[in-house]
C-alpha positions as CSV (number, residue, x, y, z in Angstrom):
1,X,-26.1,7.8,-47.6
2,X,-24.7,6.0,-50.7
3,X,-25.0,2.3,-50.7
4,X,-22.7,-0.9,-52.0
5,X,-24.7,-3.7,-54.0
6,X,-23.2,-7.0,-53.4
7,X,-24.3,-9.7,-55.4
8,X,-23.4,-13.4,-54.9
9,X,-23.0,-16.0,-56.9
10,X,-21.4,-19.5,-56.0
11,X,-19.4,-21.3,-58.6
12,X,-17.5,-24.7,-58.5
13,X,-14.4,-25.8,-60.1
14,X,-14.1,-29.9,-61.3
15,X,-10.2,-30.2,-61.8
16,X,-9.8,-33.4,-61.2
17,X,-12.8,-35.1,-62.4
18,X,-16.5,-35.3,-60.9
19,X,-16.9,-35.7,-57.5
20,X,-19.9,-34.7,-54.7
21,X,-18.6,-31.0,-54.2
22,X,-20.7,-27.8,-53.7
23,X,-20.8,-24.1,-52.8
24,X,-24.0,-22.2,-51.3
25,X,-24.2,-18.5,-51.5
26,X,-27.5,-18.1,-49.6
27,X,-28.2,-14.6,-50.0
28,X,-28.9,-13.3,-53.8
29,X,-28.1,-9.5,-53.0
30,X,-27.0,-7.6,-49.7
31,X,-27.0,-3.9,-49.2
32,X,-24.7,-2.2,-47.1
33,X,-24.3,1.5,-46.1
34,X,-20.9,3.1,-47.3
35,X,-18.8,2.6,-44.0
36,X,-20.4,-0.7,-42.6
37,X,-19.2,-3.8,-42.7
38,X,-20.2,-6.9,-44.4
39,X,-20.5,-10.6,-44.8
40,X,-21.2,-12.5,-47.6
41,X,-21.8,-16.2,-46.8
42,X,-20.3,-19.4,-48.0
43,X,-21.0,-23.2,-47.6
44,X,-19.5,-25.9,-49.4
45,X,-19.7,-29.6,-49.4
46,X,-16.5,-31.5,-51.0
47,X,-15.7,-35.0,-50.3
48,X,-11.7,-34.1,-49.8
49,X,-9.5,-31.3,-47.9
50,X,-11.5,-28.3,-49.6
51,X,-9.5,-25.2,-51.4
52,X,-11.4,-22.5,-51.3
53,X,-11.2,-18.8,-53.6
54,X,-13.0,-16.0,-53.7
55,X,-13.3,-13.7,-56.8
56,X,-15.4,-10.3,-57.9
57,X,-16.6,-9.3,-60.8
58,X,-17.3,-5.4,-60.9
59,X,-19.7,-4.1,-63.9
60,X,-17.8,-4.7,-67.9
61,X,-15.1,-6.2,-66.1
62,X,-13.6,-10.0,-65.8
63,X,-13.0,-12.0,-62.5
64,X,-10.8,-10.9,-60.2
65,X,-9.3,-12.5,-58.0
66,X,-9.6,-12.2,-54.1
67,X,-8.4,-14.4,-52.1
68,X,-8.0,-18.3,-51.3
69,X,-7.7,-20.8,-48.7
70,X,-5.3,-24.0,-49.6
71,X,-4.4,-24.8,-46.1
72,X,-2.9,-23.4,-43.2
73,X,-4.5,-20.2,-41.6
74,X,-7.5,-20.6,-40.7
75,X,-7.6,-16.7,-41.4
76,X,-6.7,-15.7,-44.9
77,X,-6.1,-12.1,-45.7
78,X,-6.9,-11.1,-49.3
79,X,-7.2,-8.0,-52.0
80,X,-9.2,-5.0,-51.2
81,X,-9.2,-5.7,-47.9
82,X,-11.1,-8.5,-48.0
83,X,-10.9,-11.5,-45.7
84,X,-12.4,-14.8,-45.1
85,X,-12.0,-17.3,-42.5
86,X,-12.0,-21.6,-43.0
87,X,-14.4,-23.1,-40.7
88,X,-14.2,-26.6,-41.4
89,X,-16.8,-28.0,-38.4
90,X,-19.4,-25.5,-40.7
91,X,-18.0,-26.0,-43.6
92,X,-17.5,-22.3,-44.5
93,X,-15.6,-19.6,-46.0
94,X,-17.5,-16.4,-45.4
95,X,-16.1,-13.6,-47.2
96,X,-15.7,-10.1,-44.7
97,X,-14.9,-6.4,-44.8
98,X,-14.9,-4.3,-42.3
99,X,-15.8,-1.3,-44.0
100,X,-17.1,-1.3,-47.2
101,X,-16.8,1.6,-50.0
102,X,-19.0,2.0,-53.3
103,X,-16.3,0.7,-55.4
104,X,-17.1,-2.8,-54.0
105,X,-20.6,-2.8,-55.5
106,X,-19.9,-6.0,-57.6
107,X,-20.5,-9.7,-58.4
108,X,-19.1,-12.1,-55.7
109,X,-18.2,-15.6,-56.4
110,X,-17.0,-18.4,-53.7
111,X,-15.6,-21.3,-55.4
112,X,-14.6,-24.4,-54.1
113,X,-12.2,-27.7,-55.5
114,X,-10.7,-30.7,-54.2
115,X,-7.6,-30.1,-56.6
116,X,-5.6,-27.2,-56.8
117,X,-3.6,-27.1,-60.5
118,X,-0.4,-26.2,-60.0
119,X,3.4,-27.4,-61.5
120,X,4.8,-30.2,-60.3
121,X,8.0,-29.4,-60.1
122,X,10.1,-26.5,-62.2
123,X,12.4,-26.4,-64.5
124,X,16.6,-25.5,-63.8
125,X,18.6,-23.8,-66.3
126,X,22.3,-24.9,-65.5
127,X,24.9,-23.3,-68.0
């Protein structure tokens, strides 16, 4: 039976200057069977309303992005398959799949910020 290697790897992102903030990946490496599910654990610690991502990094590739949490949903659905659920009285993000193939052998990494960059406004073209 051929098996997926899921590496973790927690990461933080300091947009907005330092502040206490966190992310705990607890496990280094999980194996699952081809077919079974999986769970790959997040904590964080931030001292604001948390925005949470999720990205992979498969062999000689860059990051890709997953999925994120910005508000809203408690349940956010993302690439892949993937999906991960905000549990704010545990302060996690755990990401999930309920059926994991070999192509998802890969470098996970849970990041966590208390600012999410984005425009301000946007521009109008008006002939």
């Amino acid at each position: 039976m051929a098996c997926a290697h899921i590496w973790t790897l927690g990461i933080l992102f300091t947009l907005s200057g330092l502040r206490a903030q966190s992310v705990t990946q607890p496990e280094g490496e999980v194996r699952v069977a081809e077919g079974d599910p999986v769970t790959v654990k997040c904590t964080y610690s931030v001292s604001r309303s948390p925005y949470l991502f999720w990205y992979v990094q498969h062999r000689n590739l860059g990051l890709q992005f997953l999925l994120k949490y910005i508000g809203g949903d408690t349940l956010v659905k993302g690439n892949y398959g993937f999906e991960a659920e905000f549990n704010k009285s545990q302060t996690s993000f755990h990401l999930k799949k309920p059926s994991v193939v070999g192509s998802d052998s890969a470098l996970y990494f849970c990041a966590v910020s208390d600012t999410v960059v984005g425009a301000a406004g946007r521009a109008e073209y008006k002939p």
